[in-house]
MDTraj code that builds the backbone (N, CA, C; nanometers):
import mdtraj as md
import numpy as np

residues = "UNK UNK UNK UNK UNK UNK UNK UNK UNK UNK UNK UNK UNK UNK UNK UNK UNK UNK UNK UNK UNK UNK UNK UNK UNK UNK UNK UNK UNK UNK UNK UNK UNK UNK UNK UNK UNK UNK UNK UNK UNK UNK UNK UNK UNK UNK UNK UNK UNK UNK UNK UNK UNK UNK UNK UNK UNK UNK UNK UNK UNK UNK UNK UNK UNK UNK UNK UNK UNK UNK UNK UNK UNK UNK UNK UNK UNK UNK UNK UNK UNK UNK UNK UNK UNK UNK UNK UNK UNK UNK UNK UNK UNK UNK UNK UNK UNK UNK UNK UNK".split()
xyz = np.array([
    [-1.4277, 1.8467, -5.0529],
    [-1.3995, 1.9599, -5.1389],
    [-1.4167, 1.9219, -5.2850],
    [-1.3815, 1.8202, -5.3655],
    [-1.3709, 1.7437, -5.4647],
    [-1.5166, 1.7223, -5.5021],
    [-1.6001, 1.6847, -5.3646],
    [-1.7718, 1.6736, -5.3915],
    [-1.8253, 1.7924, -5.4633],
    [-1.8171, 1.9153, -5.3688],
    [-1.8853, 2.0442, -5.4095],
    [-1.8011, 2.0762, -5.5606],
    [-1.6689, 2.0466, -5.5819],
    [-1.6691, 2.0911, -5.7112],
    [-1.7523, 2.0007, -5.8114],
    [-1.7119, 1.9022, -5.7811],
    [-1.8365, 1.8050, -5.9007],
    [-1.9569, 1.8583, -5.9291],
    [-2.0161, 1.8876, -5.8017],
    [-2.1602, 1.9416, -5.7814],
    [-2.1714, 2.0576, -5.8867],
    [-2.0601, 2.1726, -5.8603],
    [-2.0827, 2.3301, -5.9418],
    [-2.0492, 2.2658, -6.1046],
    [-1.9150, 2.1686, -6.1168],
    [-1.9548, 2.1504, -6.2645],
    [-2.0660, 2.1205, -6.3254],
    [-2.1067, 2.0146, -6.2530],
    [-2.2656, 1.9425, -6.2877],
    [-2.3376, 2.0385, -6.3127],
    [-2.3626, 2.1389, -6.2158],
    [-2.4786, 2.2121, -6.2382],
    [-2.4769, 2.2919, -6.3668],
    [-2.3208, 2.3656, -6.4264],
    [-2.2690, 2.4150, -6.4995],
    [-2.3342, 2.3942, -6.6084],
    [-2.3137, 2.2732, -6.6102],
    [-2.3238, 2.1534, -6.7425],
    [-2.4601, 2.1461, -6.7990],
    [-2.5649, 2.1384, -6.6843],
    [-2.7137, 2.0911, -6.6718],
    [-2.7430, 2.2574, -6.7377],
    [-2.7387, 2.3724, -6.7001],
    [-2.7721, 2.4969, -6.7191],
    [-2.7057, 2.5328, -6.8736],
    [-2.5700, 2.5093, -6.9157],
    [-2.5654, 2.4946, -7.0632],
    [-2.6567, 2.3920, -7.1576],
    [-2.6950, 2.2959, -7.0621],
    [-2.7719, 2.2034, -7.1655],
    [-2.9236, 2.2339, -7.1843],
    [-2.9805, 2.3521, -7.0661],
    [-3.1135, 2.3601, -7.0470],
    [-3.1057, 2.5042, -7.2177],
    [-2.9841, 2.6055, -7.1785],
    [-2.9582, 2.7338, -7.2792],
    [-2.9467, 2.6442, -7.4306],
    [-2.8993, 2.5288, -7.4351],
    [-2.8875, 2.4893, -7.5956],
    [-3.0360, 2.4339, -7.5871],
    [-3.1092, 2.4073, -7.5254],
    [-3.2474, 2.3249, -7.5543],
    [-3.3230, 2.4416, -7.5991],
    [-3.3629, 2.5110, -7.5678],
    [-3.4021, 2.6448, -7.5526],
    [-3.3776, 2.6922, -7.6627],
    [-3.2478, 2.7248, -7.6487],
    [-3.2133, 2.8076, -7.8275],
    [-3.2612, 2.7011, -7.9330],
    [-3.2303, 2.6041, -7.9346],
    [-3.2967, 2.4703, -8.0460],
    [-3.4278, 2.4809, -8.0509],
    [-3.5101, 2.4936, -7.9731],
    [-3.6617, 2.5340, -7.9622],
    [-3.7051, 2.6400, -8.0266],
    [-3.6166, 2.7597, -7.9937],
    [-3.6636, 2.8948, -8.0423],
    [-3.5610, 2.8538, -8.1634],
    [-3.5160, 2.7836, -8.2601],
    [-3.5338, 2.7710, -8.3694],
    [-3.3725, 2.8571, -8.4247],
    [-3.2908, 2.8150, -8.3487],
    [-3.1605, 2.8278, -8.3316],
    [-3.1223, 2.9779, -8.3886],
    [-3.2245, 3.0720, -8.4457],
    [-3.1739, 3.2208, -8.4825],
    [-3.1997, 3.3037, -8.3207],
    [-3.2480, 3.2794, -8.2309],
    [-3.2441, 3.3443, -8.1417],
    [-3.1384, 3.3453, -8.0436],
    [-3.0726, 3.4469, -7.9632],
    [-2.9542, 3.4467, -7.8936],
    [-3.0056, 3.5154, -7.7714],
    [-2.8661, 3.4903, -7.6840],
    [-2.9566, 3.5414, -7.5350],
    [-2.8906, 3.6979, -7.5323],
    [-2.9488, 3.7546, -7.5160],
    [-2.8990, 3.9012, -7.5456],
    [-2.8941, 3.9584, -7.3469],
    [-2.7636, 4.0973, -7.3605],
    [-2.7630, 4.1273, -7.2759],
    [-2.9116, 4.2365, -7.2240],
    [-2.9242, 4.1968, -7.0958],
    [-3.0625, 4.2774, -7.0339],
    [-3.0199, 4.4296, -7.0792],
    [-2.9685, 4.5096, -7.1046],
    [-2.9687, 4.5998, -7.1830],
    [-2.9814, 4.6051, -7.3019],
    [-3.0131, 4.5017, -7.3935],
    [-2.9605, 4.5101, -7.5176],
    [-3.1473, 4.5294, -7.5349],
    [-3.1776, 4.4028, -7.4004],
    [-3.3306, 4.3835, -7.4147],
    [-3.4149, 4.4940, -7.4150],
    [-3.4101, 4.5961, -7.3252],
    [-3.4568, 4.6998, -7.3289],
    [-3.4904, 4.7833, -7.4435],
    [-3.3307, 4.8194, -7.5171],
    [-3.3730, 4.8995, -7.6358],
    [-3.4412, 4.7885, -7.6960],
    [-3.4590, 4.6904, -7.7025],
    [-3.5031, 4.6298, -7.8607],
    [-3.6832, 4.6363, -7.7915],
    [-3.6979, 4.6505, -7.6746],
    [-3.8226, 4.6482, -7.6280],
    [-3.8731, 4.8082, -7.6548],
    [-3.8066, 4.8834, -7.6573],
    [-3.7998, 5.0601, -7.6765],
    [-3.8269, 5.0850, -7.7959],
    [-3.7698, 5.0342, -7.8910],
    [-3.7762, 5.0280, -8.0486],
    [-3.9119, 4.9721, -8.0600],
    [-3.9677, 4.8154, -8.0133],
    [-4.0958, 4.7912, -8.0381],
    [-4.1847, 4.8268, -7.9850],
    [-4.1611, 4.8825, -7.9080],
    [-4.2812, 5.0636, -7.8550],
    [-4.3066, 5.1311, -7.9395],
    [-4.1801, 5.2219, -7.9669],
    [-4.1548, 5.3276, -8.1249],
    [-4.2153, 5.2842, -8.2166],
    [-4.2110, 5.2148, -8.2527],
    [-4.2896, 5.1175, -8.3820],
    [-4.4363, 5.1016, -8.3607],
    [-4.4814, 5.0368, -8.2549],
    [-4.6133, 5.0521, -8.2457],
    [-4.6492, 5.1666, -8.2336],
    [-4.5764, 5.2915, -8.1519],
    [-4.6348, 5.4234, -8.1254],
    [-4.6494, 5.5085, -8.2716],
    [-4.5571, 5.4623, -8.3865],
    [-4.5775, 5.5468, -8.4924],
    [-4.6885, 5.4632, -8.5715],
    [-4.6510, 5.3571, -8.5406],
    [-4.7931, 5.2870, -8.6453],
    [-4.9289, 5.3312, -8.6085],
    [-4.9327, 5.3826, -8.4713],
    [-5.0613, 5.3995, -8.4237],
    [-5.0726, 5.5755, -8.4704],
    [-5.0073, 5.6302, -8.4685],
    [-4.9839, 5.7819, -8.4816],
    [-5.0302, 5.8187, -8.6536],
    [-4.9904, 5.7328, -8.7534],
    [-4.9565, 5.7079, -8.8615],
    [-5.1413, 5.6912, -8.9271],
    [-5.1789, 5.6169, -8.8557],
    [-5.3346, 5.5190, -8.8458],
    [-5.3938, 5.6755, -8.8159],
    [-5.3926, 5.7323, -8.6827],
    [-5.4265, 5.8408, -8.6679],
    [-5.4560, 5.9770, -8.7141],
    [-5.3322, 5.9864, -8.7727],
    [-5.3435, 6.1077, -8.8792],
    [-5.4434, 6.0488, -9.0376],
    [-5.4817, 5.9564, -9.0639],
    [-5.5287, 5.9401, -9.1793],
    [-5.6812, 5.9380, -9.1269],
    [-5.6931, 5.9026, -9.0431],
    [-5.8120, 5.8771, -9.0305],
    [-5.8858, 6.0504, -9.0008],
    [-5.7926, 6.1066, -8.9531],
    [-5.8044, 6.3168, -8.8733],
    [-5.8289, 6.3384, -9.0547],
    [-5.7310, 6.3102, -9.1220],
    [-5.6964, 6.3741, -9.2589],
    [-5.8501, 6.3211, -9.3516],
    [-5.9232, 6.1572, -9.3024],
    [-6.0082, 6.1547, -9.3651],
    [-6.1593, 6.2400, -9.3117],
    [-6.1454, 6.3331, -9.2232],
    [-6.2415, 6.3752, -9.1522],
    [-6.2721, 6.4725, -9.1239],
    [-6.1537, 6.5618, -9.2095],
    [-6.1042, 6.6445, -9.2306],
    [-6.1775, 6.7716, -9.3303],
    [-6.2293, 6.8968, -9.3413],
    [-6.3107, 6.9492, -9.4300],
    [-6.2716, 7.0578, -9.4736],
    [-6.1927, 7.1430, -9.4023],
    [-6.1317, 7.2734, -9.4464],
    [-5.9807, 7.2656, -9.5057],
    [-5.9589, 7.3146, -9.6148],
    [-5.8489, 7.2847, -9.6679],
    [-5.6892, 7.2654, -9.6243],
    [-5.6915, 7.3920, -9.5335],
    [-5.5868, 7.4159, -9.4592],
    [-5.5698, 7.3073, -9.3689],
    [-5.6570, 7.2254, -9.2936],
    [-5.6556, 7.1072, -9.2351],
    [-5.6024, 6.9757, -9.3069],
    [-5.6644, 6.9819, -9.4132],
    [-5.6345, 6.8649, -9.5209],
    [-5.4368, 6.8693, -9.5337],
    [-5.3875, 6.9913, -9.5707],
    [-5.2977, 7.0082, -9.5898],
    [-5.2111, 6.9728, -9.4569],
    [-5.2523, 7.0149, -9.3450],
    [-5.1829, 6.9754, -9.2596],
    [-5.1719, 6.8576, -9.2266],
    [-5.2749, 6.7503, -9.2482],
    [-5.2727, 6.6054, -9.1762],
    [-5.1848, 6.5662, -9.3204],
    [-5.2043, 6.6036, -9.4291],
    [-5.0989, 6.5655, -9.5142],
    [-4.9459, 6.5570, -9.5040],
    [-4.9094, 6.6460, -9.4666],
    [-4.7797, 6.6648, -9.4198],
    [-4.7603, 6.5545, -9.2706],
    [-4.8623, 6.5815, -9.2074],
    [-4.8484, 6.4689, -9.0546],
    [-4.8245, 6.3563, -9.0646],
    [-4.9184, 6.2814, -9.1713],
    [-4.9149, 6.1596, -9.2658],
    [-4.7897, 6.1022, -9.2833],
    [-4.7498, 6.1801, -9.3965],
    [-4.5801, 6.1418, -9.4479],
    [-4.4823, 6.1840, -9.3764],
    [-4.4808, 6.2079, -9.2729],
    [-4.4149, 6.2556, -9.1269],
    [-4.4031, 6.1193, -9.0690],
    [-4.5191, 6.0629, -9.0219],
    [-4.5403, 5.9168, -8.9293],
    [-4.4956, 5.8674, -9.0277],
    [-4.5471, 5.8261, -9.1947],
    [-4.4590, 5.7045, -9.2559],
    [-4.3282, 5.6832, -9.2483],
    [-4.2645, 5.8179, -9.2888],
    [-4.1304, 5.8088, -9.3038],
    [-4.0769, 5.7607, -9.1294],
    [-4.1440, 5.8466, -9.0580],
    [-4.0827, 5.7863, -8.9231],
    [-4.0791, 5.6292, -8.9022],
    [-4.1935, 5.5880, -8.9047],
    [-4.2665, 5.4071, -8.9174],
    [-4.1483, 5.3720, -8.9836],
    [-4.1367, 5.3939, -9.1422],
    [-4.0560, 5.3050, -9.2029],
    [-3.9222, 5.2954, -9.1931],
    [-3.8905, 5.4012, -9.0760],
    [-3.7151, 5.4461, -9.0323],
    [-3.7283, 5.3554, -8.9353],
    [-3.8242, 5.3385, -8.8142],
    [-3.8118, 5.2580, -8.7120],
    [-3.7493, 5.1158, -8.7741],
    [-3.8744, 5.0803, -8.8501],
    [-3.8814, 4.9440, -8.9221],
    [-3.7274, 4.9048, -8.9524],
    [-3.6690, 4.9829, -9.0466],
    [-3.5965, 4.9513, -9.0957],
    [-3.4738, 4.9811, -8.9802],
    [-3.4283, 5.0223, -8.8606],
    [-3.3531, 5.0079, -8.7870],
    [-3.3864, 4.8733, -8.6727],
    [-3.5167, 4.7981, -8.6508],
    [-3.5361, 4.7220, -8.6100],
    [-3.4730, 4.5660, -8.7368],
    [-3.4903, 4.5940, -8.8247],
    [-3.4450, 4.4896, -8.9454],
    [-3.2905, 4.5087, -8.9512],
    [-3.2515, 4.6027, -8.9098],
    [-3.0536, 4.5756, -8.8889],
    [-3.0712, 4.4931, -8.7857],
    [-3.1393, 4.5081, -8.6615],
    [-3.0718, 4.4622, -8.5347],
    [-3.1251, 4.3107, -8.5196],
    [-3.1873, 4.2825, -8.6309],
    [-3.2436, 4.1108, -8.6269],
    [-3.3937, 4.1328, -8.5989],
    [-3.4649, 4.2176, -8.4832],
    [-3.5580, 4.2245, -8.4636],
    [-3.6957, 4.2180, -8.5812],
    [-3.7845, 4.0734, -8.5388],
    [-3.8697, 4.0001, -8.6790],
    [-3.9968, 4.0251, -8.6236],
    [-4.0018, 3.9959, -8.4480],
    [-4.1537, 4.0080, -8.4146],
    [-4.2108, 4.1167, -8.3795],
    [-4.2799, 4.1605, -8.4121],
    [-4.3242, 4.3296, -8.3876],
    [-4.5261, 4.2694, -8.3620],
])
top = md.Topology()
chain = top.add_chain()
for i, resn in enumerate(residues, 1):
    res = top.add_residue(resn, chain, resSeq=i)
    for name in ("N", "CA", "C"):
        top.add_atom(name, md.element.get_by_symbol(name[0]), res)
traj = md.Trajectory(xyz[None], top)
């Protein structure tokens, strides 16, 4: 009985030492986050790419653009995606999130 507990500490021990190697590697600002936490922060760097791409989109409609009333509209679409983009951004920069 005394064996198998040795054994589960050991292993205990070996699996905290593999989580500090790891975090020391990734450069000690990274933490192990709960699998939910992972998700949104994976959801957010969707959002982010989806407005950056949306953002890219409308400028390029707005540069291709010939009738006025069109112009005006991708204008407004434009500063629609930035402000969205730079809201994402900046709620990904509270939550630590660096790699996008």
């Amino acid at each position: 009985m005394n064996l198998n507990m040795g054994k589960s500490q050991n292993t205990k021990i070996q699996k905290e030492n593999i989580f500090s190697r790891i975090s020391k590697a990734l450069g000690d600002k990274s933490e192990i986050l709960p699998v939910h936490q992972m998700g949104e922060n994976q959801n957010l760097i969707e959002s982010i790419r989806d407005a950056k791409k949306e953002w890219i989109s409308a400028n390029y409609n707005f540069e291709q653009a010939v009738d006025s009333e069109i112009i005006d509209y991708y204008i407004y679409k434009i500063k629609a995606y930035q402000v969205r983009y730079e809201y994402l951004l900046k709620k990904a920069k509270e939550k630590g999130i660096t790699y996008l």
